[in-house]
C-alpha positions as CSV (number, residue, x, y, z in Angstrom):
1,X,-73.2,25.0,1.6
2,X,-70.0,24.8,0.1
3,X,-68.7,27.7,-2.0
4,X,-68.5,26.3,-6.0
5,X,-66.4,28.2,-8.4
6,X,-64.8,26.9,-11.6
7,X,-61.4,25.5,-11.5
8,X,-59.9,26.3,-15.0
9,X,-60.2,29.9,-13.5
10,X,-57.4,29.7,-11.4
11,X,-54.0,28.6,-11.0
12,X,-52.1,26.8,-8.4
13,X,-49.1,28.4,-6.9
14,X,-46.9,26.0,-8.9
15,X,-48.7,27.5,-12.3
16,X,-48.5,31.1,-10.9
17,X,-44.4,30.4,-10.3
18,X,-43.9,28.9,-13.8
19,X,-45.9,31.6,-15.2
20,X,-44.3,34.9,-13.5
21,X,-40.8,33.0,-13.5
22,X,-39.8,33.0,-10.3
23,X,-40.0,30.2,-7.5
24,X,-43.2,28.6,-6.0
25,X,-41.8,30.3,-2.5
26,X,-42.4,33.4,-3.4
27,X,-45.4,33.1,-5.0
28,X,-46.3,31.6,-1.3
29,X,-44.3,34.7,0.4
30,X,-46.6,37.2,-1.4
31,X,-49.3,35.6,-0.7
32,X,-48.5,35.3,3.1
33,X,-47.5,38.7,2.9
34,X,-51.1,40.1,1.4
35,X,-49.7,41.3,-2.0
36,X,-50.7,38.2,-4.2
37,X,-54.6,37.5,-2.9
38,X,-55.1,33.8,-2.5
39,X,-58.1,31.8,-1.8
40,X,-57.2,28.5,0.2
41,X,-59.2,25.1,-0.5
42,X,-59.3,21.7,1.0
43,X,-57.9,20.2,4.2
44,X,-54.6,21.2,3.5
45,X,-55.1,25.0,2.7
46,X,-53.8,24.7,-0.6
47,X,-53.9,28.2,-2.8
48,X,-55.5,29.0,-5.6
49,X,-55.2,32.3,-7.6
50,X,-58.2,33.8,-9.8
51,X,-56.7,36.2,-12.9
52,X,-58.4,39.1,-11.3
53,X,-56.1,39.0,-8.5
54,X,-53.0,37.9,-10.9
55,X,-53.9,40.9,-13.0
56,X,-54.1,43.3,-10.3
57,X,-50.9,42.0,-8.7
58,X,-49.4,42.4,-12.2
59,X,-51.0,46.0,-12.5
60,X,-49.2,47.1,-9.1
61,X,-45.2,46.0,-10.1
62,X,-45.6,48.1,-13.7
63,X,-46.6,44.3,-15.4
64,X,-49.9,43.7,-17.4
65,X,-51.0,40.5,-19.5
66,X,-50.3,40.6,-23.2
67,X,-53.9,40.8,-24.2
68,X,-56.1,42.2,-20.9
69,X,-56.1,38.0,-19.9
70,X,-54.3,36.4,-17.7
71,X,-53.2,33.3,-19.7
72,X,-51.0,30.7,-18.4
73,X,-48.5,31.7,-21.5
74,X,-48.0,35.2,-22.0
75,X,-47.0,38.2,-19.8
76,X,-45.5,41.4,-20.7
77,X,-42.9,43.1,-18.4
78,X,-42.5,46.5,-18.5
């Protein structure tokens, strides 16, 4: 049986890009590289990234989300 989970819970690595500011290839190069955990779906392998493991990326580069959430609009940089 197919694993179900609840797409408005993650982001795509053009979201991820747009939301951390930086270009869709790194988003892909940490993710290759193990830092940025991605979970892959369909024929193509496309990524997908759940807040847990946006928030625990963010947490290990001295980042965190404005309000405990991921959210597609607001991240604090410290």
């Amino acid at each position: 049986m197919a694993q179900m989970y609840r797409t408005e819970y993650y982001l795509t690595a053009r979201e991820l890009a747009r939301l951390l500011n930086v270009h869709i290839n790194t988003v892909r190069r940490w993710s290759d590289r193990g830092l940025l955990k991605a979970y892959r779906i369909g024929p193509r392998g496309d990524r997908r990234f759940s807040k847990e493991s946006i928030a625990e990326f963010l947490a290990s580069h001295g980042c965190r989300p404005c309000s405990g959430n991921v959210r597609r609009e607001h991240v604090i940089v410290q």
